[in-house]
C-alpha positions in Angstrom: 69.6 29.2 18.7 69.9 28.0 22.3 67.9 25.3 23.5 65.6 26.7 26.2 63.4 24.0 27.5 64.7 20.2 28.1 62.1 17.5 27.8 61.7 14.8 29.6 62.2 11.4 28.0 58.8 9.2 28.2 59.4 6.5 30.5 57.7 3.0 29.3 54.6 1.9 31.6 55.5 -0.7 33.6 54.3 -4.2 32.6 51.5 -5.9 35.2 51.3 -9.3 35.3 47.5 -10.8 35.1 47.6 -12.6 38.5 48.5 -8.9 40.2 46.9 -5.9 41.2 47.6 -2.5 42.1 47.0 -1.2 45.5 48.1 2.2 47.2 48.1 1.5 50.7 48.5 3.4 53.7 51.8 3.9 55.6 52.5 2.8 57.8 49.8 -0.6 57.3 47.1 -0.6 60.5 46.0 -4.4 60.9 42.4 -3.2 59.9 44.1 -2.7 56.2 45.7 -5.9 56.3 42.0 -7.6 56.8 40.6 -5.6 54.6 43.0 -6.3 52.1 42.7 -10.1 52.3 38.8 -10.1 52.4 38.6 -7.8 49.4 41.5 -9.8 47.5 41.0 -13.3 48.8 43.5 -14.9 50.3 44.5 -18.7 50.2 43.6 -21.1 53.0 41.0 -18.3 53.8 39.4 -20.3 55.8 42.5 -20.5 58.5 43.7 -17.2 57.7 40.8 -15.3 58.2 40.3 -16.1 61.7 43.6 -16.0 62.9 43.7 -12.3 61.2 40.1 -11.5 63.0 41.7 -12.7 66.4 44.8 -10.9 65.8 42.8 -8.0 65.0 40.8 -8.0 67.8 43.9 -8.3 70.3 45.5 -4.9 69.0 42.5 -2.9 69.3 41.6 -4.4 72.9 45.5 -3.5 73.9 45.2 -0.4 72.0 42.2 0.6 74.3 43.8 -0.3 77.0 46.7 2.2 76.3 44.6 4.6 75.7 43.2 4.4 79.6 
């Protein structure tokens, strides 16, 4: 008897470490996901980061205004 139908081997589930997560970002990454990302997540040195992010933030939407005059 012929063998009709092929299965498909199970693949084993990838192993995830305790000190990662999971995330399904967008493509390509806006720098509003990127701040998002680090205040929902936390983020070393947050209080350096954070700011500089916010400012950076702030600069690419004011340019991207701009452009859009």
């Amino acid at each position: 008897m012929e063998k009709i139908l092929e299965f498909k081997k199970k693949r084993p589930k990838r192993e995830i470490k305790e000190d990662s997560f999971v995330a399904r970002l967008p493509y390509p990454i806006s720098i509003h996901t990127l701040v998002d990302l680090a205040e929902r997540m936390g983020i070393e040195h947050e209080h350096i980061v954070m700011p500089a992010l916010k400012f950076i933030e702030r600069t690419v939407v004011k340019e991207e205004k701009e452009k859009q005059k």
